[in-house]
N, C-alpha and C positions, 0 to 999 in steps of 0.2 A: 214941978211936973211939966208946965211948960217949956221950960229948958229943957228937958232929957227929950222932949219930942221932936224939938228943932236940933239937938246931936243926933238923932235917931233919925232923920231925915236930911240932915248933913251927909252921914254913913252914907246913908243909901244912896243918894246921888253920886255921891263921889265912886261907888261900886257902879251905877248905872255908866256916869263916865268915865271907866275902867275897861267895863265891860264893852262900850260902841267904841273905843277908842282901838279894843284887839279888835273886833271884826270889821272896822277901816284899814286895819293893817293889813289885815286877811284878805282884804278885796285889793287892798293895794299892790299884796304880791303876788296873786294870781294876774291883774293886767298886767302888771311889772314884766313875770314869767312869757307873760303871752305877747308883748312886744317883743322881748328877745327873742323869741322862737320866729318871731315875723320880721326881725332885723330891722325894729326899728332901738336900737342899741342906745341911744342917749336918752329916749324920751322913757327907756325902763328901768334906765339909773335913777331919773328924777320919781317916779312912781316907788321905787324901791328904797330910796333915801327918804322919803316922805313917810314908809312905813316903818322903820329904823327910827326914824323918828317918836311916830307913835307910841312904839313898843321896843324899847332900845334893847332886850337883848332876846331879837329875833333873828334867831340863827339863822333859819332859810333866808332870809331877807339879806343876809349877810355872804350867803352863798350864793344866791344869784347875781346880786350888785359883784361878787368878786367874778362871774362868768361876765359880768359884764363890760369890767373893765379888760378884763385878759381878751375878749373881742376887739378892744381898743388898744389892744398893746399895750395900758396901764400896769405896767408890771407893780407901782409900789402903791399903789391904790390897791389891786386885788390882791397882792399879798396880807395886805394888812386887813381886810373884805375876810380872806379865808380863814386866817389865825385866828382872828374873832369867831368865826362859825364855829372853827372845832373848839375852842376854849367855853363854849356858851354846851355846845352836849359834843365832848367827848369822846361818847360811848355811841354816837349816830357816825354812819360809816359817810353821808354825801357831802361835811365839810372836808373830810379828806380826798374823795373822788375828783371834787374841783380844785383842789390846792395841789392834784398830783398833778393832775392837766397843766396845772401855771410849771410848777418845776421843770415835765419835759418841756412845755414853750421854751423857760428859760436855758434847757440844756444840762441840766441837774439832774441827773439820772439815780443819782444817790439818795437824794433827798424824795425823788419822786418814788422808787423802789419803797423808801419806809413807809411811806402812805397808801401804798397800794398795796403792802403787805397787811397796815392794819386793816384795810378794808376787809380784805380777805380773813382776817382774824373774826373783825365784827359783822360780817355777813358771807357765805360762805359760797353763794351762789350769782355777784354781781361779776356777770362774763367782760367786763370790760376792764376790772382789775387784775384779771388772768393775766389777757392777752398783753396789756402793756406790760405787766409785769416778764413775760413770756419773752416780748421784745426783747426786752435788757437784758436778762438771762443771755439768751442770743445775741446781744450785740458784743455781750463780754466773755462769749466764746464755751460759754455754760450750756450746752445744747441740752445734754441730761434734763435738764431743772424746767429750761424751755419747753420741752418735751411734755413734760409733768402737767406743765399747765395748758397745756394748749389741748390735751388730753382730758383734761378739767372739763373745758368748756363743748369739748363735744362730748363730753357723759352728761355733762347737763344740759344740752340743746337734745340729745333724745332722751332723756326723762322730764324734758319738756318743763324746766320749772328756770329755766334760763329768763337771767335778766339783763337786758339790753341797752347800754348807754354807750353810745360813743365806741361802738366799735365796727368792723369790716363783716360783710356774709360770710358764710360756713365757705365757702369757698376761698377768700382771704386765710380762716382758719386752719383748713387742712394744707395749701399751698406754704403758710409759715410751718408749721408740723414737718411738710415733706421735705422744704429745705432744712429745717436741722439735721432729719434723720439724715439728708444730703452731706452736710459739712461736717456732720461724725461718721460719713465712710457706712452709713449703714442702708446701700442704696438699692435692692430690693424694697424695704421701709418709706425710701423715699416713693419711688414709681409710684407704689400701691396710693400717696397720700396723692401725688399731686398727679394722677389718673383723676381720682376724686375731684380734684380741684379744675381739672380740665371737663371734665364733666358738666359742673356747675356753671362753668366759665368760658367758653372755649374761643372766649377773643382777649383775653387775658395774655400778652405775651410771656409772663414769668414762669410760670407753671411749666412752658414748654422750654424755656430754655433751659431752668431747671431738670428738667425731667432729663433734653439730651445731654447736660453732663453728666447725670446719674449712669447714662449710657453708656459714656464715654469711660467712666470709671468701672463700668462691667466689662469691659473691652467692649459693647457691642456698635459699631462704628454704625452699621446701617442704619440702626436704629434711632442714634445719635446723629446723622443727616437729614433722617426724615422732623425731628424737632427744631433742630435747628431751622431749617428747611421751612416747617410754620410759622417759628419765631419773627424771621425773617418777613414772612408776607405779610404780619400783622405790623410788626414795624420794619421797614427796609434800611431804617436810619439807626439800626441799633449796631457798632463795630462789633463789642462782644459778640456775638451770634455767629459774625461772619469768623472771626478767628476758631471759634469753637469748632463751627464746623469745617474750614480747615485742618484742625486737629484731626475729625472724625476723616477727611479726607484721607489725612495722609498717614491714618491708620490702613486705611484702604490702600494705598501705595498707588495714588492720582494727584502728582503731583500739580498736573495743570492745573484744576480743580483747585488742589493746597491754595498754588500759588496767585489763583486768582482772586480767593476771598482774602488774602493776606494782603492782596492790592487795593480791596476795596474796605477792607477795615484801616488801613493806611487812609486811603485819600477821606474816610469820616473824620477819621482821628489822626490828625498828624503826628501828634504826640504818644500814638501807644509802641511805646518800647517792647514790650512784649512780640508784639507782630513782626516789627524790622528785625527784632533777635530767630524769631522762629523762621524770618524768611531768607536771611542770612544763611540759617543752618541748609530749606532749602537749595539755595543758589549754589550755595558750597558741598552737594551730592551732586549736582548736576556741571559742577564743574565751570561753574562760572564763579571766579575767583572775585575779580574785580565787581563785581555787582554784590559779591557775598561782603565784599570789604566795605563799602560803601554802608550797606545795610550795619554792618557792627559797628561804622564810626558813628554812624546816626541813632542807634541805640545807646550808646555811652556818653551821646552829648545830651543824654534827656537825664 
């Protein structure tokens, strides 16, 4: 009888220290958490490995230590931090969230698209595996697909049940949107987005440069000056802007104009071949040969 009481109260403590041992891990990943977020990055490792400790297979605990090493450029500490999170639940979308963050770091876009497709498999409403996902779409010329999701994420920023990690304002979001519809030629689509985005934004220079090649692709040169023309004042140090609107220039048939921003996207960027080609073609209406030839040797020597 006396024996089964002291197994009987063996149990129990060993469940009593079971049971303090998870809610020290519990307190240990929330300071853990809360040093990261306050950047003090090493002392949330030691807080978060202490709760790993505790409770070896605490996923979160595994996914913050791997956000904390990828703060550190630990590329093969938080890899291995992330594959443990998702191998511990699977079927939870935020070990793959942080391990798609390490891939793009590392440049893996392949690997990062699979993880942020599962996410969007296993939660259907986290707006931050849209938009990267969106990215890549777009970086690999899939505008369509880009489109799709970036269209995602403002259906769900006005049904209001958008969830937000790690991503840019609705104005980042419709300014990506308005450049695809841009790079697929569908440039009414674009204006209307990145109208929007200027809106939201209006010291944003991308939105307006964007917007004046939309312009520039509708023929409408004016209008394509006048963004340019913004572009420009928000940063003075941008060449593109100044060739563009050259372009819009000498749609307008001013070539002084033309050939002055072509001078000065020259002397930003010595190396834009683009510029000495188009100022060549310049020089060479105006009948300055030698000056046109100069601009083409120095175009074929870049």
């Amino acid at each position: 009888m006396g024996r089964k009481i002291v197994l009987a109260l063996t149990i129990a403590a060993g469940c009593f220290l079971r049971a303090g041992a998870q809610t020290k891990a519990e307190t240990l990943l929330y300071q853990g958490v809360a040093d990261l977020a306050n950047g003090i990055t090493q002392k949330a490792i030691v807080k978060l490995s202490e709760a790993i400790r505790l409770k070896p297979d605490y996923a979160d605990a595994f996914a913050n230590r791997c956000t904390a090493y990828l703060k550190l450029k630990d590329s093969v500490r938080a890899m291995s931090d992330c594959n443990r999170a998702v191998e511990l639940r699977p079927k939870v979308w935020t070990g793959y969230e942080v391990r798609s963050r390490l891939f793009l770091a590392m440049g893996d876009e392949k690997n990062a698209f699979k993880d942020l497709s599962t996410i969007i498999s296993l939660e259907g409403d986290i707006s931050s595996a849209y938009f990267k996902r969106a990215i890549i779409y777009k970086n690999n010329r899939m505008f369509d697909k880009a489109i799709l999701d970036l269209t995602k994420i403002i259906d769900l920023d006005f049904a209001n049940i958008l969830i937000r990690i790690d991503i840019p304002g609705r104005e980042e979001v419709y300014y990506q949107r308005g450049l695809c519809y841009h790079l697929s030629k569908s440039y009414d689509l674009a204006i209307t987005d990145l109208n929007e985005a200027i809106r939201l934004n209006p010291k944003n220079v991308e939105p307006y440069y964007t917007r004046g090649s939309s312009h520039i692709g509708k023929r409408q040169p004016d209008l394509a000056v006048r963004d340019f023309t913004s572009a420009i004042k928000l940063n003075p140090r941008l060449p593109p802007a100044y060739f563009q609107r050259a372009m819009a220039y000498g749609m307008q048939n001013k070539p002084a104009l033309t050939l002055a921003d072509l001078n000065t996207a020259i002397a930003l960027n010595p190396t834009y071949k683009a510029a000495y080609e188009a100022r060549a073609f310049i020089y060479q209406a105006l009948g300055k040969k030698a000056l046109a030839d100069r601009d083409t040797a120095a175009a074929k020597a870049l």
